[in-house]
SETORLO-476152 format. One record per atom (N, C-alpha, C, O, CB): x, y, z; residue in one letter; atom name. Coordinates in nm, 3 decimals, padded with zeros to 5 digits. Glycine has a CB too. Layout:
X / Y / Z / A / CA $
...
***
This chain:
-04.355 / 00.985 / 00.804 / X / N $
-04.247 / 00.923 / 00.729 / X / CA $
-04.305 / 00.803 / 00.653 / X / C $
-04.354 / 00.700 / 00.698 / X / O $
-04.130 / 00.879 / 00.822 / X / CB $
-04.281 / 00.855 / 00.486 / X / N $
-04.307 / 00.706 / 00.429 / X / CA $
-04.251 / 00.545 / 00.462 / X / C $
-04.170 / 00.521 / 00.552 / X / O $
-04.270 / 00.722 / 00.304 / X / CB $
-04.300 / 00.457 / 00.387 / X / N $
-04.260 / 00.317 / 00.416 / X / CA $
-04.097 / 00.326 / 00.358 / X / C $
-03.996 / 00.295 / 00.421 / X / O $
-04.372 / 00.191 / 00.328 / X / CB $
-04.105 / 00.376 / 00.228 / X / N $
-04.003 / 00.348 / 00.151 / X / CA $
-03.818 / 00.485 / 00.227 / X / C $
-03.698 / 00.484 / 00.196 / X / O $
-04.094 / 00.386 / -00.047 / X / CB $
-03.892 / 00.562 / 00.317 / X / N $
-03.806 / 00.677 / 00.380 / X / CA $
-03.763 / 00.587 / 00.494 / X / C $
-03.649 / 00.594 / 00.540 / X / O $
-03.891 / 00.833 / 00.429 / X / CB $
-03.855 / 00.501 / 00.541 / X / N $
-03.793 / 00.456 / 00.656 / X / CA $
-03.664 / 00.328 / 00.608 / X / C $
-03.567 / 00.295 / 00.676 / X / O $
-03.926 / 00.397 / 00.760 / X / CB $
-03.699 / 00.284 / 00.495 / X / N $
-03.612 / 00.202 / 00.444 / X / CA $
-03.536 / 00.195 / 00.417 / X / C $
-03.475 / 00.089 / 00.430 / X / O $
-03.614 / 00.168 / 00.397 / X / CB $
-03.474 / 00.319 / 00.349 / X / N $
-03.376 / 00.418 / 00.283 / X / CA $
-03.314 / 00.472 / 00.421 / X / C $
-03.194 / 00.496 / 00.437 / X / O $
-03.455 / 00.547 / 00.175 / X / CB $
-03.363 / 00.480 / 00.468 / X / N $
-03.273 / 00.492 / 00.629 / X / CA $
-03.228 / 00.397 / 00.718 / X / C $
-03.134 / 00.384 / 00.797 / X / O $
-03.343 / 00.554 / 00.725 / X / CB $
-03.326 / 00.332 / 00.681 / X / N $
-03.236 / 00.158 / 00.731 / X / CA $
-03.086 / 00.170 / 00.662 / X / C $
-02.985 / 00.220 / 00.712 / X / O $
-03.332 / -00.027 / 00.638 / X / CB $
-03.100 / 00.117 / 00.549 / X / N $
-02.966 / 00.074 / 00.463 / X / CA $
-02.902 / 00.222 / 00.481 / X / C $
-02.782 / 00.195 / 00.489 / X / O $
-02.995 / 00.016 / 00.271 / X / CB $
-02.913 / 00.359 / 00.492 / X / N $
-02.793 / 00.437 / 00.486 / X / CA $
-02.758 / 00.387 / 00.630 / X / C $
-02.671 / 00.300 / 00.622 / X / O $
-02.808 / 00.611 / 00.455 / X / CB $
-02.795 / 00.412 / 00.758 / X / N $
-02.754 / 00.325 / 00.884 / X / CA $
-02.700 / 00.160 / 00.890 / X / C $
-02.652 / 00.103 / 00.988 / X / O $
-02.878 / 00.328 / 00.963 / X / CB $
-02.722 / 00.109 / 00.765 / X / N $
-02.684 / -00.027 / 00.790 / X / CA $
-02.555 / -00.002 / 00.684 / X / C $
-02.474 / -00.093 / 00.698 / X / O $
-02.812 / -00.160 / 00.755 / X / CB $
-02.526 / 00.069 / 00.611 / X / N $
-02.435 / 00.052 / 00.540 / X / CA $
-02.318 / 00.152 / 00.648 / X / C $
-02.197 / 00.130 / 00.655 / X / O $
-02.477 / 00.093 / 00.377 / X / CB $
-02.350 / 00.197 / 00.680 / X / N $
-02.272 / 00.301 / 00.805 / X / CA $
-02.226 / 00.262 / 00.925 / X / C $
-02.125 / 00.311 / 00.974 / X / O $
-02.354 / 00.402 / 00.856 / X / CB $
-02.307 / 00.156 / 00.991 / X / N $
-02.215 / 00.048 / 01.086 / X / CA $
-02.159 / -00.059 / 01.027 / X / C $
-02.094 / -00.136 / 01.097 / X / O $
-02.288 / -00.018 / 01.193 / X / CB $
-02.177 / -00.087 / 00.856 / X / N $
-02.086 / -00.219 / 00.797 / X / CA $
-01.914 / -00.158 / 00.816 / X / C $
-01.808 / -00.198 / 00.864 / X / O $
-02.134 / -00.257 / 00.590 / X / CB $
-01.958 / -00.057 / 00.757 / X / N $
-01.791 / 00.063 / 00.727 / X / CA $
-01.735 / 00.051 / 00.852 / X / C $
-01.626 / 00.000 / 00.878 / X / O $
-01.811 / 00.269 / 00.693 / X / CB $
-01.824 / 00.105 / 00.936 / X / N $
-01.779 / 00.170 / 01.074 / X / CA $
-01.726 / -00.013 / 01.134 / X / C $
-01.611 / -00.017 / 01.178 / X / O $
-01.950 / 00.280 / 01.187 / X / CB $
-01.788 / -00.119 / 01.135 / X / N $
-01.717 / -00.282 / 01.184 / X / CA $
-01.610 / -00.296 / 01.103 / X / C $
-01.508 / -00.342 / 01.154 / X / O $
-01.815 / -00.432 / 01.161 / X / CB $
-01.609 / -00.263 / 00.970 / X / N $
-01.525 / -00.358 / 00.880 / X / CA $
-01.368 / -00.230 / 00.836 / X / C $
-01.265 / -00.277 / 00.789 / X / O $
-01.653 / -00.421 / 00.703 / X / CB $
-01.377 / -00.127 / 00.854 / X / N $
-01.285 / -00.011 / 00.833 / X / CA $
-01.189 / 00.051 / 00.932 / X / C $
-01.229 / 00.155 / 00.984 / X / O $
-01.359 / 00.085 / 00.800 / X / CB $
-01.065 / 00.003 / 00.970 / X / N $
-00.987 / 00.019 / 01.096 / X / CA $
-00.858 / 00.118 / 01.030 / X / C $
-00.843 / 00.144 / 00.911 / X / O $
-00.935 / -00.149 / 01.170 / X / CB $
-00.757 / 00.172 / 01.167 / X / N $
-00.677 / 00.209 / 01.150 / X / CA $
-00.687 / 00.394 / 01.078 / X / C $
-00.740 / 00.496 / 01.123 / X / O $
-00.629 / 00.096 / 01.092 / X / CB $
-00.619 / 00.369 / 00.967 / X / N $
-00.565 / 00.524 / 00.854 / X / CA $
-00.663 / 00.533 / 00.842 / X / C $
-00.693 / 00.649 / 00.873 / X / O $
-00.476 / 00.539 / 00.704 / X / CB $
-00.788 / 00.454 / 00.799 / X / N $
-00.936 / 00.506 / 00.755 / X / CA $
-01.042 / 00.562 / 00.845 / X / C $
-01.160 / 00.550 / 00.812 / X / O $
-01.004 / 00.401 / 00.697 / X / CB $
-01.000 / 00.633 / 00.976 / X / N $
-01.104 / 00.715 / 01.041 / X / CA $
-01.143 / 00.820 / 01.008 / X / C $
-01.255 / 00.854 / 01.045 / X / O $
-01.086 / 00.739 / 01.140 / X / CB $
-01.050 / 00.919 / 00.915 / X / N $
-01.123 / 00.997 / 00.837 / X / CA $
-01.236 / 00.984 / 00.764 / X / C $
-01.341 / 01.048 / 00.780 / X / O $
-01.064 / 01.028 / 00.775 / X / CB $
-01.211 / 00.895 / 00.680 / X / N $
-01.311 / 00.852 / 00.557 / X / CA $
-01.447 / 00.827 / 00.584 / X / C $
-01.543 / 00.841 / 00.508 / X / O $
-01.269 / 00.727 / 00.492 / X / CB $
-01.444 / 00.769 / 00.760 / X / N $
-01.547 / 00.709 / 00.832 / X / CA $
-01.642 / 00.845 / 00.860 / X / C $
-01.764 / 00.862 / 00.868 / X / O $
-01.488 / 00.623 / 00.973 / X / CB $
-01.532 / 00.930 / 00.869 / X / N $
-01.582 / 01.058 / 00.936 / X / CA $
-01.628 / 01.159 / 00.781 / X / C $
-01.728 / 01.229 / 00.767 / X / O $
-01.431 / 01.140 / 01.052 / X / CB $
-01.574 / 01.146 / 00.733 / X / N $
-01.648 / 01.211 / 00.652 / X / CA $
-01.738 / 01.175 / 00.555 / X / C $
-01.761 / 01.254 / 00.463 / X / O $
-01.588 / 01.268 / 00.610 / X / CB $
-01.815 / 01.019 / 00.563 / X / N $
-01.886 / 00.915 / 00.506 / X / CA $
-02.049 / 00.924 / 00.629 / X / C $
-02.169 / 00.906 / 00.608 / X / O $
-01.766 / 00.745 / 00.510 / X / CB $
-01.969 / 00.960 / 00.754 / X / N $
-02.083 / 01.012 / 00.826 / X / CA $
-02.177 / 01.091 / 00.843 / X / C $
-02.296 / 01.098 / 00.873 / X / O $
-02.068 / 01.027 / 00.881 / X / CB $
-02.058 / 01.166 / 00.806 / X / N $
-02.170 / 01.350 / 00.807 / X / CA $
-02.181 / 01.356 / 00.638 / X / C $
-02.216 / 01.462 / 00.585 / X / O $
-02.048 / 01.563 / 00.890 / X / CB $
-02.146 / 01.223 / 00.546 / X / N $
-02.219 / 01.265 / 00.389 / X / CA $
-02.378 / 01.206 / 00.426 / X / C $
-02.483 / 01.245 / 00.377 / X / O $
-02.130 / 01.162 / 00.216 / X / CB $
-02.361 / 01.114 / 00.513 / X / N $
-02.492 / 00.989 / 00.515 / X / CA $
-02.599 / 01.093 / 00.605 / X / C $
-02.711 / 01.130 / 00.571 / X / O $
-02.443 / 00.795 / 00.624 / X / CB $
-02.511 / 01.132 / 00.751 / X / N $
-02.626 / 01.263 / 00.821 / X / CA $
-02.682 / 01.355 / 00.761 / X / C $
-02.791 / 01.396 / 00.802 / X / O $
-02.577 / 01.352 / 00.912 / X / CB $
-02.598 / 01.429 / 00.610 / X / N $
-02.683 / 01.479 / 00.549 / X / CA $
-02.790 / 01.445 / 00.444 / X / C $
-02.883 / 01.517 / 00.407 / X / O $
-02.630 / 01.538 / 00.522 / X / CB $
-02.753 / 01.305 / 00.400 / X / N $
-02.881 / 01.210 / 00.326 / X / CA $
-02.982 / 01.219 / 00.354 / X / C $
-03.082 / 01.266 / 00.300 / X / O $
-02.886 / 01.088 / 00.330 / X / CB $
-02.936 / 01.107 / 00.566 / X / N $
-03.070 / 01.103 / 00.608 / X / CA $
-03.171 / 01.181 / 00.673 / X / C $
-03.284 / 01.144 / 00.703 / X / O $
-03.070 / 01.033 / 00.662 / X / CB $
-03.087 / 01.361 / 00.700 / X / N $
-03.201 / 01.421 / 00.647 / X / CA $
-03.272 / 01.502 / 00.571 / X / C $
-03.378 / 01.560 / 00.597 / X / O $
-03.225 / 01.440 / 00.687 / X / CB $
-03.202 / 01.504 / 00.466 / X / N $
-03.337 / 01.495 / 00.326 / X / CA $
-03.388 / 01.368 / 00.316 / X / C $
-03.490 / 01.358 / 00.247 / X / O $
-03.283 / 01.526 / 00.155 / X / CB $
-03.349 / 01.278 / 00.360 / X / N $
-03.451 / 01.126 / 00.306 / X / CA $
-03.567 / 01.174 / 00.439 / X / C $
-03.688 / 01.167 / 00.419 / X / O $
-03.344 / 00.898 / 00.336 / X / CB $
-03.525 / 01.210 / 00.535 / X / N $
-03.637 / 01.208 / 00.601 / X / CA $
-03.733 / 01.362 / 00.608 / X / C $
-03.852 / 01.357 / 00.640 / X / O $
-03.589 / 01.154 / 00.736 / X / CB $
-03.670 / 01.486 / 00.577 / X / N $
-03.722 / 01.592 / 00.520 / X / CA $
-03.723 / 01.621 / 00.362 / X / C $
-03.699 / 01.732 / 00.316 / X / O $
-03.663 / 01.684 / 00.580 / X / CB $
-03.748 / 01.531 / 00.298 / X / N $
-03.718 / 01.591 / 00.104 / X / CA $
-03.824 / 01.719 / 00.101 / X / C $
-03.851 / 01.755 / -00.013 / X / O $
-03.788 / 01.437 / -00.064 / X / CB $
-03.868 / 01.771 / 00.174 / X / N $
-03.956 / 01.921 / 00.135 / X / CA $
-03.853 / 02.048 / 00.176 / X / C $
-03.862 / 02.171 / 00.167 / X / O $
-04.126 / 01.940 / 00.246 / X / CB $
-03.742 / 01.948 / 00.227 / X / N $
-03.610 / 02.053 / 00.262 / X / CA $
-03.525 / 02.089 / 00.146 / X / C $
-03.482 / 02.201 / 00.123 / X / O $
-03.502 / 01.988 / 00.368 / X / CB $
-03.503 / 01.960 / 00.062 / X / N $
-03.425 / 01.941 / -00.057 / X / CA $
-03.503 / 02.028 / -00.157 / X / C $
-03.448 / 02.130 / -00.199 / X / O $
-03.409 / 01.784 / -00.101 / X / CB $
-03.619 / 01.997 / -00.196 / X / N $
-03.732 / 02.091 / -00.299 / X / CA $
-03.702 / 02.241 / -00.282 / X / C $
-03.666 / 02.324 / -00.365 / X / O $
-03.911 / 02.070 / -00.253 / X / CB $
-03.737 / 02.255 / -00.106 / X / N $
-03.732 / 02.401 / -00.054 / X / CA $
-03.570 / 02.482 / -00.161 / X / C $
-03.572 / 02.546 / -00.267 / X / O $
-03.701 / 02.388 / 00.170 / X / CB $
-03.451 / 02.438 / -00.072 / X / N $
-03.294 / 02.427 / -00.155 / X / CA $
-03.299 / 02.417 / -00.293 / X / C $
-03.227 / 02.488 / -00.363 / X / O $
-03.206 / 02.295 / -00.117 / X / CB $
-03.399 / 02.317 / -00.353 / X / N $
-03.332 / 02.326 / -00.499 / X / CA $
-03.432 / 02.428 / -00.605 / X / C $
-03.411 / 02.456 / -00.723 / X / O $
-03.321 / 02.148 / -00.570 / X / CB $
-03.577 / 02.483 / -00.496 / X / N $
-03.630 / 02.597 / -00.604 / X / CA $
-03.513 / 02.709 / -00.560 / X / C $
-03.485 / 02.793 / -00.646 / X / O $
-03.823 / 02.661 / -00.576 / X / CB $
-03.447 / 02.715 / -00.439 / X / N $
-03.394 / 02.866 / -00.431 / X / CA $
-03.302 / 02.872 / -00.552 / X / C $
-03.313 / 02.966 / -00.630 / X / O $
-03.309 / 02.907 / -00.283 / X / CB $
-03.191 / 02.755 / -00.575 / X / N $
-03.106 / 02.760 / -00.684 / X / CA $
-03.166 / 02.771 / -00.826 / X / C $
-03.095 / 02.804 / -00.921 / X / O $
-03.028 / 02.648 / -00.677 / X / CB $
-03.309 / 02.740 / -00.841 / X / N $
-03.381 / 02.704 / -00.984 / X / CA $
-03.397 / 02.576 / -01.048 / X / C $
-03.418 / 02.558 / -01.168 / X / O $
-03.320 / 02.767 / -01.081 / X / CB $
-03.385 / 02.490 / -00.961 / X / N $
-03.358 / 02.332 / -00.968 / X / CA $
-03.500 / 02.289 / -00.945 / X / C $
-03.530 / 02.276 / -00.827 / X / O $
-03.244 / 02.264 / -00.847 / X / CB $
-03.608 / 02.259 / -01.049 / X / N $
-03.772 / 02.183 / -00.999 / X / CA $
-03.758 / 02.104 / -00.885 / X / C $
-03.830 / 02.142 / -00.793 / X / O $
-03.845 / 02.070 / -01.114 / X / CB $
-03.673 / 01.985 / -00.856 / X / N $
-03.727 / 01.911 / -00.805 / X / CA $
-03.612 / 01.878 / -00.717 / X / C $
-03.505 / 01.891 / -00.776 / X / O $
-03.791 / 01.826 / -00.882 / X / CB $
-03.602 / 01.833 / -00.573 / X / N $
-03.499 / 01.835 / -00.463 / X / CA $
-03.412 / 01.748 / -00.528 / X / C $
-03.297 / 01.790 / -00.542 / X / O $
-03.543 / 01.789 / -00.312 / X / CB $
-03.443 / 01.621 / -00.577 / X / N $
-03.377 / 01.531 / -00.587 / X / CA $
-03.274 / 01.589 / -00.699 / X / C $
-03.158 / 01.609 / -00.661 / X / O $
-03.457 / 01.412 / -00.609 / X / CB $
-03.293 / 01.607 / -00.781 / X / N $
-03.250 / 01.676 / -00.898 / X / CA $
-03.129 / 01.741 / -00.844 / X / C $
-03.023 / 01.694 / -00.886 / X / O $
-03.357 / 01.777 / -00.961 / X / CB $
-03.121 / 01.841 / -00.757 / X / N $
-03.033 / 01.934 / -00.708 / X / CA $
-02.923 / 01.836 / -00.617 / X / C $
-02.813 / 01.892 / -00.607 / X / O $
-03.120 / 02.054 / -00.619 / X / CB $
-02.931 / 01.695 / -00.547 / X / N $
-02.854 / 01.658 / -00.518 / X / CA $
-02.799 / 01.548 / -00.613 / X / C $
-02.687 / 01.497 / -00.600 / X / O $
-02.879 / 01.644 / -00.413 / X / CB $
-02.914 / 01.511 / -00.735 / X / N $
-02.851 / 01.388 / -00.838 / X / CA $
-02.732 / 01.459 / -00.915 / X / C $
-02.622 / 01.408 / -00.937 / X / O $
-02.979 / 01.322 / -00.965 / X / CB $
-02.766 / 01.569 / -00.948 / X / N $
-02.677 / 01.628 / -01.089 / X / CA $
-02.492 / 01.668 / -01.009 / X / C $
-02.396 / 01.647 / -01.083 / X / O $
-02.787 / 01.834 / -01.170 / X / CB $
-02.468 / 01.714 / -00.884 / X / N $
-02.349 / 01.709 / -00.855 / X / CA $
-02.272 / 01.479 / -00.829 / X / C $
-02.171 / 01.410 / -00.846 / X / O $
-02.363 / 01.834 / -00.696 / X / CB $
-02.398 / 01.472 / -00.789 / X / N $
-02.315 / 01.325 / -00.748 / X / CA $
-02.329 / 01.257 / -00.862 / X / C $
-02.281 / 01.144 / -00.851 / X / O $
-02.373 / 01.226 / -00.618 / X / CB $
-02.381 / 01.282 / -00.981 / X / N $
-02.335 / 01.193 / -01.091 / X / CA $
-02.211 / 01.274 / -01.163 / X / C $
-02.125 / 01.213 / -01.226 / X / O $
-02.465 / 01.159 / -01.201 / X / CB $
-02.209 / 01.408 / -01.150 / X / N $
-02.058 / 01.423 / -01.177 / X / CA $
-01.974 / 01.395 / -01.097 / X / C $
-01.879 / 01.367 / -01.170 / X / O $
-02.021 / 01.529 / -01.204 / X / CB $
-01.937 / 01.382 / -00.980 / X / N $
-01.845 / 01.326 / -00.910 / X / CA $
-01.821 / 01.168 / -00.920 / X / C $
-01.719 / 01.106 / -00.888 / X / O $
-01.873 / 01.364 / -00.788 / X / CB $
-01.917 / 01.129 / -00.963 / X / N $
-01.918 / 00.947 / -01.006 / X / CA $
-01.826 / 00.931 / -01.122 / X / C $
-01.736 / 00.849 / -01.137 / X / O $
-02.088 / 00.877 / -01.065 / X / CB $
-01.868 / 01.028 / -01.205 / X / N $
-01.799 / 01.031 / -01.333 / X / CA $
-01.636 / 01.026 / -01.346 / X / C $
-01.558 / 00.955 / -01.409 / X / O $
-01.844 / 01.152 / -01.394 / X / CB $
-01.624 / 01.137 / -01.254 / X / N $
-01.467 / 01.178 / -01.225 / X / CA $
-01.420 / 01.077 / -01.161 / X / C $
-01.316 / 01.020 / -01.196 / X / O $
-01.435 / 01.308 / -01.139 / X / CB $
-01.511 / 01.031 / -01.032 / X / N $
-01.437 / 00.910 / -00.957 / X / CA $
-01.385 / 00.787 / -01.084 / X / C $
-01.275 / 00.745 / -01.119 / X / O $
-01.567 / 00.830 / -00.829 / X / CB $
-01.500 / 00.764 / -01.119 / X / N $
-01.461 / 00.635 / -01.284 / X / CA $
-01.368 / 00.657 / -01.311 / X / C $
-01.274 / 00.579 / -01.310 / X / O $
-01.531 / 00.634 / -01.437 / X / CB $
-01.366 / 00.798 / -01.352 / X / N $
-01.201 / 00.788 / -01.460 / X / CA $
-01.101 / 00.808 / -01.360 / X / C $
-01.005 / 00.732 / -01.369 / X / O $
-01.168 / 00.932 / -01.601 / X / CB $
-01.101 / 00.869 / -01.291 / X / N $
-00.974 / 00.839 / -01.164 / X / CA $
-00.969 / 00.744 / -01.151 / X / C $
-00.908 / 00.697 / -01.247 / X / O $
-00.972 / 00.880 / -01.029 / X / CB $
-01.005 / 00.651 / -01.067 / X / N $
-01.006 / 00.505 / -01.068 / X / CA $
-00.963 / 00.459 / -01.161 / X / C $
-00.855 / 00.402 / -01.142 / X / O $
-01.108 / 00.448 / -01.054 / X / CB $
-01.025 / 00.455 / -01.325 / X / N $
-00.999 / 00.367 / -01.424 / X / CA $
-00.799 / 00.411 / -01.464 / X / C $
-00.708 / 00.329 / -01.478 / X / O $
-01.138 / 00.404 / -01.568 / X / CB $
-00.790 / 00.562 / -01.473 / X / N $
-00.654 / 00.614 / -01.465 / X / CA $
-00.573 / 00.488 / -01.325 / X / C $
-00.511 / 00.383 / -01.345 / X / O $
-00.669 / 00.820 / -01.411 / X / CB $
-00.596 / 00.529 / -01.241 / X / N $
-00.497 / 00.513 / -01.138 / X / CA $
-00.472 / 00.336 / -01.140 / X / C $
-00.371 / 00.285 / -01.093 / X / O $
-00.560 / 00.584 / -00.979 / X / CB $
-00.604 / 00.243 / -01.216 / X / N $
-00.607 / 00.139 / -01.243 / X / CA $
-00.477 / 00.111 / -01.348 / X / C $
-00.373 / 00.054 / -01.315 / X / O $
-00.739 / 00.118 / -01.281 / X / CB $
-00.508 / 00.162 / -01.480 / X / N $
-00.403 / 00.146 / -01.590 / X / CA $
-00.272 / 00.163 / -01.540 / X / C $
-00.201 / 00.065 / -01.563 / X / O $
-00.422 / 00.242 / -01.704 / X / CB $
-00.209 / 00.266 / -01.473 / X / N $
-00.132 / 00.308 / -01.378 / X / CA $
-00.046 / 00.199 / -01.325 / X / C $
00.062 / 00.166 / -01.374 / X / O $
-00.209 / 00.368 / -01.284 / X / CB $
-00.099 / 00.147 / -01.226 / X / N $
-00.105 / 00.037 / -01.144 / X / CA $
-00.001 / -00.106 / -01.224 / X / C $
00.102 / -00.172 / -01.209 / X / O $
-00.284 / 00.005 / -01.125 / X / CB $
-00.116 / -00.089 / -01.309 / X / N $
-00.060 / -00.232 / -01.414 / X / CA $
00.083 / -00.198 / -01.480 / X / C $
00.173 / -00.280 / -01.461 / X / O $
-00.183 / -00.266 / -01.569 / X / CB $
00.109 / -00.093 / -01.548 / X / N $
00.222 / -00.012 / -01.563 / X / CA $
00.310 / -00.064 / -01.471 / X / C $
00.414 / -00.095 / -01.528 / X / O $
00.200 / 00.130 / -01.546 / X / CB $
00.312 / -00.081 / -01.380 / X / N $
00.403 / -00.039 / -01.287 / X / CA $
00.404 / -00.169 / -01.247 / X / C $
00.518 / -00.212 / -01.226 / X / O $
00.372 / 00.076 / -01.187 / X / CB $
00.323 / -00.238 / -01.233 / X / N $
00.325 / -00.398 / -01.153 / X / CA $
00.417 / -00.473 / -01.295 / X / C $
00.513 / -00.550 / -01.287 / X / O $
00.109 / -00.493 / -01.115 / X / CB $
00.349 / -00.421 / -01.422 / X / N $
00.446 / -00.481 / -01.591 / X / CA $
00.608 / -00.459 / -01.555 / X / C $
00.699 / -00.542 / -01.556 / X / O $
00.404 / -00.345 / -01.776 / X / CB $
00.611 / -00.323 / -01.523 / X / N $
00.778 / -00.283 / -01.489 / X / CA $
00.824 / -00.384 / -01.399 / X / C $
00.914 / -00.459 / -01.436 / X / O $
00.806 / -00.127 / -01.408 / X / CB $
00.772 / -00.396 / -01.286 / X / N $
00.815 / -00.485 / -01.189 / X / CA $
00.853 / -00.605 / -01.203 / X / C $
00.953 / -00.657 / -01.153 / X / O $
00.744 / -00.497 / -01.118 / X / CB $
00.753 / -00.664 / -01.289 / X / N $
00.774 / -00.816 / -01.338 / X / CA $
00.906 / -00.807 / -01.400 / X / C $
01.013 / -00.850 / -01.359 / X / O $
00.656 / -00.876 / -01.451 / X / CB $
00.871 / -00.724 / -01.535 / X / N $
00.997 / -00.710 / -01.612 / X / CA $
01.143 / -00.721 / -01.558 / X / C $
01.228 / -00.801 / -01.597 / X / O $
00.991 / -00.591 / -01.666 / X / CB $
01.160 / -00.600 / -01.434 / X / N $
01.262 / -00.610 / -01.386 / X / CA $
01.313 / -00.746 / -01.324 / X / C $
01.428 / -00.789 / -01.330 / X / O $
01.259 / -00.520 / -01.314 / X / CB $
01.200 / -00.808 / -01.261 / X / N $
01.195 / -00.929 / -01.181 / X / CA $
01.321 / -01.025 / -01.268 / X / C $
01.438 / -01.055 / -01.245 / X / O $
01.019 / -01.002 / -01.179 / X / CB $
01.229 / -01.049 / -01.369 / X / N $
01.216 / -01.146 / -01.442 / X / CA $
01.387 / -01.115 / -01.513 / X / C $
01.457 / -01.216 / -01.517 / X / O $
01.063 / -01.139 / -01.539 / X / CB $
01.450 / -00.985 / -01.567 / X / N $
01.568 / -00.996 / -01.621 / X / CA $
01.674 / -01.014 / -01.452 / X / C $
01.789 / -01.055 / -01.465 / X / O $
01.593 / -00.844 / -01.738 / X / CB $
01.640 / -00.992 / -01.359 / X / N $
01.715 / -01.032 / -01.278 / X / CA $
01.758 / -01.150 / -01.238 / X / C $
01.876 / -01.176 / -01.214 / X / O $
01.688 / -00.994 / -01.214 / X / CB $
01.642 / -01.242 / -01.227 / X / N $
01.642 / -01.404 / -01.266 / X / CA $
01.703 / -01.410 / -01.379 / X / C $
01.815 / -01.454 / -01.354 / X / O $
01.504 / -01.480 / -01.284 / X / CB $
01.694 / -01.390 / -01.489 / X / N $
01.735 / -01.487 / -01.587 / X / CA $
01.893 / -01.436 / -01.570 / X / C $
01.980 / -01.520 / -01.597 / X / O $
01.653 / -01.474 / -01.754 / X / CB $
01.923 / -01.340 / -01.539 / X / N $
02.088 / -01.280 / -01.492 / X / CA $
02.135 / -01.362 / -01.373 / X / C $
02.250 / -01.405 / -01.384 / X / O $
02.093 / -01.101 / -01.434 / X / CB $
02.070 / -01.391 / -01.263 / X / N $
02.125 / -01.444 / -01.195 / X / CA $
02.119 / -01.633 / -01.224 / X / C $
02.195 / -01.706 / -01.161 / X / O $
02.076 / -01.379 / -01.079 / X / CB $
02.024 / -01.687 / -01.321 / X / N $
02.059 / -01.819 / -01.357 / X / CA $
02.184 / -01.824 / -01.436 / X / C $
02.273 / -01.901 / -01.401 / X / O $
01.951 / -01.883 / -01.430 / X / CB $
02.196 / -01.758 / -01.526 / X / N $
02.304 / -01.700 / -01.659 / X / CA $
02.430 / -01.679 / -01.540 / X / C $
02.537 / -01.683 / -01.599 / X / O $
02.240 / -01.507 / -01.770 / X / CB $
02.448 / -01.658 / -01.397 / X / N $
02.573 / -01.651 / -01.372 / X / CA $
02.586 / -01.777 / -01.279 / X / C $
02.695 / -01.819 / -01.243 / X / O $
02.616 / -01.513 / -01.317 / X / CB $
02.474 / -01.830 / -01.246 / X / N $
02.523 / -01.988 / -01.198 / X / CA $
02.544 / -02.087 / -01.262 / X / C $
02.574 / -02.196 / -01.213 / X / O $
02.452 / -02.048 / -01.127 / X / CB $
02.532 / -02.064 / -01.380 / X / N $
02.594 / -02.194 / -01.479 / X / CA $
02.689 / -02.149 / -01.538 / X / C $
02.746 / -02.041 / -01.557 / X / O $
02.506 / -02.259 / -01.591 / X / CB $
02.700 / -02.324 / -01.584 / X / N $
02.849 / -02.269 / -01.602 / X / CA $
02.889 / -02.266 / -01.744 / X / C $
02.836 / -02.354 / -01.812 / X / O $
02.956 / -02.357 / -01.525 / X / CB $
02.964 / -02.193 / -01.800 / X / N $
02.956 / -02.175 / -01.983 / X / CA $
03.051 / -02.246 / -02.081 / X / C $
03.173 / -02.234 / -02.088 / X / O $
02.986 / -02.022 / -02.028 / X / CB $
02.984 / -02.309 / -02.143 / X / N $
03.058 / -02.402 / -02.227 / X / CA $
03.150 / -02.278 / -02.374 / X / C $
03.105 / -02.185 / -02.442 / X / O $
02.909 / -02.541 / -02.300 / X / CB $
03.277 / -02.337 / -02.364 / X / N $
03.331 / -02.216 / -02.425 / X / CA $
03.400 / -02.357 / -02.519 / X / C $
03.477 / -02.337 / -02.613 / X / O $
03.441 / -02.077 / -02.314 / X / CB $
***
């Protein structure tokens, strides 16, 4: 095992007990399936002649290759989901205010009193 494999296995293990201290409750799924994404990382980080082996059967040169090209499309999609569900969000927090805000000025408008 290279210097730089053992390192790369540090941080997927150190980023995997940060989750696993800092992530409670509804999120044990996520934990669980953030586990077995990282168990399968660390081993191609620690076999990549496994990944090569996998990515000539598909026609893919080089291992890495065969696992970069799905997770930069899923990055992609995640972005715009995110960036969607972001705009979204604001939408809806704007409505809120809005409503807020004509309810106040309705309910000051009926505690005073009107000069007629």
């Amino acid at each position: 095992m290279t210097l730089a494999s053992a390192a790369l296995l540090a941080l997927v293990l150190g980023l995997l007990a940060y989750d696993v201290a800092t992530i409670r409750g509804k999120r044990g799924r996520y934990l669980l399936v953030e586990a077995a994404a990282f168990l399968v990382g660390g081993f191609f980080i620690a076999f990549p002649e496994r990944a090569t082996a996998i990515a000539h059967l598909v026609g893919i040169g080089r291992g890495v290759d065969f696992f970069l090209y799905p997770i930069v499309i899923w990055l992609v999609r995640e972005s715009l989901l995110s960036r969607r569900r972001r705009l979204e969000d604001a939408e809806r927090l704007t409505q809120a205010v809005r409503a807020l805000a004509v309810a106040e000025a309705r309910a000051v408008e009926a505690r005073e009193p009107r000069d007629r």
